[in-house]
C-alpha positions, 0 to 999 in steps of 0.5 A: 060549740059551748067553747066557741059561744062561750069565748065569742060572746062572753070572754071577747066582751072587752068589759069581760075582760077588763073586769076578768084581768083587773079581778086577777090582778087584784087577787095577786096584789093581795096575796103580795100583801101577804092575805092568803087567796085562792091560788087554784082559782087564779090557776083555774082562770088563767089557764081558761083564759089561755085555752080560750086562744082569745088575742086581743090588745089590753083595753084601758083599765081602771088604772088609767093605762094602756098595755098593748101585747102581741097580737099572738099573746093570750088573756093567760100570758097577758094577765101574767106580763100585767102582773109584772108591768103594772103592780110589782114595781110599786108594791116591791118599792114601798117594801124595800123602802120601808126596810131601807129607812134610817131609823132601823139599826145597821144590823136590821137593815142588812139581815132583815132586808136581804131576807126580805129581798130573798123571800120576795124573790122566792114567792115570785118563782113560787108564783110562776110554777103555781099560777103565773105563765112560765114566760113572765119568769125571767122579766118578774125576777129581773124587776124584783131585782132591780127594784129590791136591789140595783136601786139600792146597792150603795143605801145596803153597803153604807147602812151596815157592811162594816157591822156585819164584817165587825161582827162576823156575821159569815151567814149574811155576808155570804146572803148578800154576796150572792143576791149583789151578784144577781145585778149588774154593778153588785159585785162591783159595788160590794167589792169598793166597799169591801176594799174601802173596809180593810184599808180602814180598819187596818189603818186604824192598827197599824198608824197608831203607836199605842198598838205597836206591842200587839200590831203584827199579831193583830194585823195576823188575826185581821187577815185570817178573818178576811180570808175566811170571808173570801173563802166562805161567803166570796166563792174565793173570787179572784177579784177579792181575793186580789183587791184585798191583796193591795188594800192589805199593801196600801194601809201596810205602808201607811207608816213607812218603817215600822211595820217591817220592823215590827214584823222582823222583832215578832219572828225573833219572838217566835224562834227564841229559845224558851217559847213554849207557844207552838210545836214545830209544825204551828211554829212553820204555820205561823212563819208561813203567815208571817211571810204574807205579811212580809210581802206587803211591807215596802221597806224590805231592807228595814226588815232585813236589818232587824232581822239580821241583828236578832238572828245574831243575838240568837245565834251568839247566845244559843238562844235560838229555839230550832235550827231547823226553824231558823233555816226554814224561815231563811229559806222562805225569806230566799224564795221570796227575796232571792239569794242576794237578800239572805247572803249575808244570813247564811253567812252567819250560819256557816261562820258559826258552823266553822267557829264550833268545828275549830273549837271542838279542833282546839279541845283535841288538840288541848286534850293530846297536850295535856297528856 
C-alpha cells in the first residue's frame, strides 16, 4: 500500500522524475570526470526506480530533448539507456580529442591514448555490474568504441605506427591490434598501415647502394621483427601474415638484380671454409631464413648464376665449409625451384665426385708402377 501511494503520488510525478533522471544522470557524468560519487546511491536509486514498475516516455529535460523508450521500459532501464544516449558521446569525444592533438609526441599519442580508450572501455563495463542496467551493456561499449576509436582510426595509425613498429614497442602494438579489431574497419586499417610500413622501410635497405655490404643481413634481421610482431601482437593472422608476404616481394624488386645477387654472395659467405660464425645447426637456421628471402627475388636466374659461379670456386679450391651444408642448401634450392633450376649444380658434384675417384685410380695404378 505504501509502494502503490508512494509510486502513484510521488515517483509518477513528471517533475519527480525529470529531477530524479537528471540528478542521476548528473552523479555519473561526474563520476566520468573522475570525481568519486556514491555508487551504492545510485544502485539504490535506480534499483527503487525499477522495482517501481513506473513506465512512462521521458519528459523534456533541461538538456532541452526528448528521449522516448518503450512503453515497457522502466525509470531503472531508461536512466541507463539516458546515460548512453545523452552524455557518453560528448564526454568520450572531448576525451579522445584532448589525446589526438598534435602537439603530443607520436609516442604519446599512441601509448597514452590506446590506454585511455582501454581504461574507458573498463569502467564503463565496471559501470554495468555495479549500478547501470545490464542491457545498456552492449549499446554503451559500442558508443565508446565508436567515439574513442572508429572515428579516429587513420588520426591513431598516422600519429605514431611507424614509431611504435621503429621502437618495438610489442606491449602497445599488440594493445592497439586488439582494441582495432573491436571496430568495423580496425583491422583493416591497421593492415594498410602495416603493409604501407614494410614497403617503406624495406625500400630504404634495399634502393641504396651504400648498404649493399650489409642489405641481406639487414633485410634478414627486418624480417625476423616483422614476424615477431605477427606472431606476438597479430594473433598470427593469415591476413598479415599474407600482406607481408607481398610487401616483402614488392620493395625486394624495387632494384631489379641486385638483390638476388646479393643474396647468392651471402650464401657463399656462410658456406666457405673458415667461417666460424655458426654450428651446423645455426648455419641450416640461417640457410632455411635465407631461402625466404629467395623466394621473394624476381630475378631467380640472377641468382642461380651467382650462385653457381661461387659454388665453383668453393668446390675447386676446397674451400667449401660442409658437404653437408652445401648439399642441404641444393636441396633446398630443388624443393623450392624444381629439379631443372639445380641440374647443372648437382652436376658439379658428381664431376668432382668422379675427378677424385679417378685420382685416387691414378695413385694406385702409379704406385703398382713404381714397384
Amino acid at each position: 500500500m505504501g509502494l502503490e501511494l508512494f509510486r502513484n503520488h510521488i515517483v509518477s510525478d513528471k517533475m519527480v522524475q525529470t529531477k530524479t533522471i537528471d540528478g542521476i544522470l548528473l552523479l555519473i557524468t561526474r563520476e566520468r570526470s573522475g570525481e568519486a560519487v556514491d555508487r551504492s546511491l545510485l544502485r539504490s536509486l535506480l534499483g527503487m526506480l525499477s522495482d517501481l514498475q513506473v513506465g512512462t516516455a521521458r519528459p523534456h529535460s533541461s538538456r532541452g530533448k526528448r528521449w522516448a523508450p518503450p512503453n515497457c521500459l522502466h525509470p531503472g532501464d531508461e536512466v541507463s539507456r539516458m546515460s548512453v544516449s545523452e552524455l557518453t558521446p560528448l564526454e568520450y569525444w572531448m576525451g579522445g580529442q584532448s589525446l589526438s592533438d598534435p602537439c603530443h609526441g607520436a609516442f604519446a599519442v599512441q601509448a597514452e591514448y590506446l590506454n585511455h580508450v582501454s581504461k574507458r572501455l573498463g569502467e564503463e563495463g565496471d559501470r554495468v555490474i555495479t549500478y547501470l542496467d545490464h542491457s545498456t551493456q552492449k549499446p554503451l561499449i559500442a558508443c565508446v568504441e565508436k567515439q574513442l576509436l572508429g572515428e579516429h582510426l587513420t588520426a591513431i595509425l598516422q600519429k605514431g605506427l611507424d614509431h611504435l613498429l621503429d621502437e618495438n614497442r610489442v606491449p602497445d602494438l599488440t594493445q592497439m591490434y586488439q582494441l582495432f579489431s573491436r571496430v568495423r574497419g580496425g583491422q583493416q586499417a591497421l593492415l594498410q598501415h602495416w603493409s604501407e610500413y614494410i614497403k617503406t622501410f624495406g625500400t630504404t635497405i634495399v634502393i641504396n647502394p651504400e648498404k649493399d655490404k650489409d642489405m641481406v643481413q639487414d633485410l634478414l634481421d627486418f624480417k625476423d621483427r616483422v614476424d615477431h610482431v605477427v606472431e606476438v601482437c597479430f594473433q598470427r593472422n593469415e591476413k598479415f601474415i599474407n600482406l607481408m608476404k607481398e610487401s616483402f616481394e614488392s620493395f625486394i624488386n624495387k632494384r631489379p638484380n641486385k638483390p638476388a645477387e646479393l643474396i647468392a654472395k651471402h650464401v657463399d659467405s656462410k658456406l666457405r671454409a673458415g667461417n666460424k660464425e655458426a654450428t651446423d645447426e645455426e648455419l641450416e637456421r640461417i640457410l632455411d631464413k635465407i631461402m625466404i628471402l629467395f623466394r621473394f627475388i624476381h630475378g631467380k636466374d640472377v641468382f642461380e648464376a651467382f650462385y653457381k659461379k661461387d659454388l665453383a670456386k668453393r668446390l675447386l679450391v676446397g674451400k667449401s665449409a660442409s658437404v653437408d651444408a652445401e648439399k642441404s642448401m641444393l636441396s633446398k634450392l630443388k624443393h623450392e625451384c624444381g629439379a631443372a633450376f639445380t641440374s647443372k649444380l648437382e652436376g658439379m658434384f658428381k664431376d668432382m665426385e668422379l675427378s677424385k675417384d679417378i685420382m685416387v685410380h691414378f695413385k694406385q695404378a702409379s704406385g703398382v708402377l713404381v714397384k
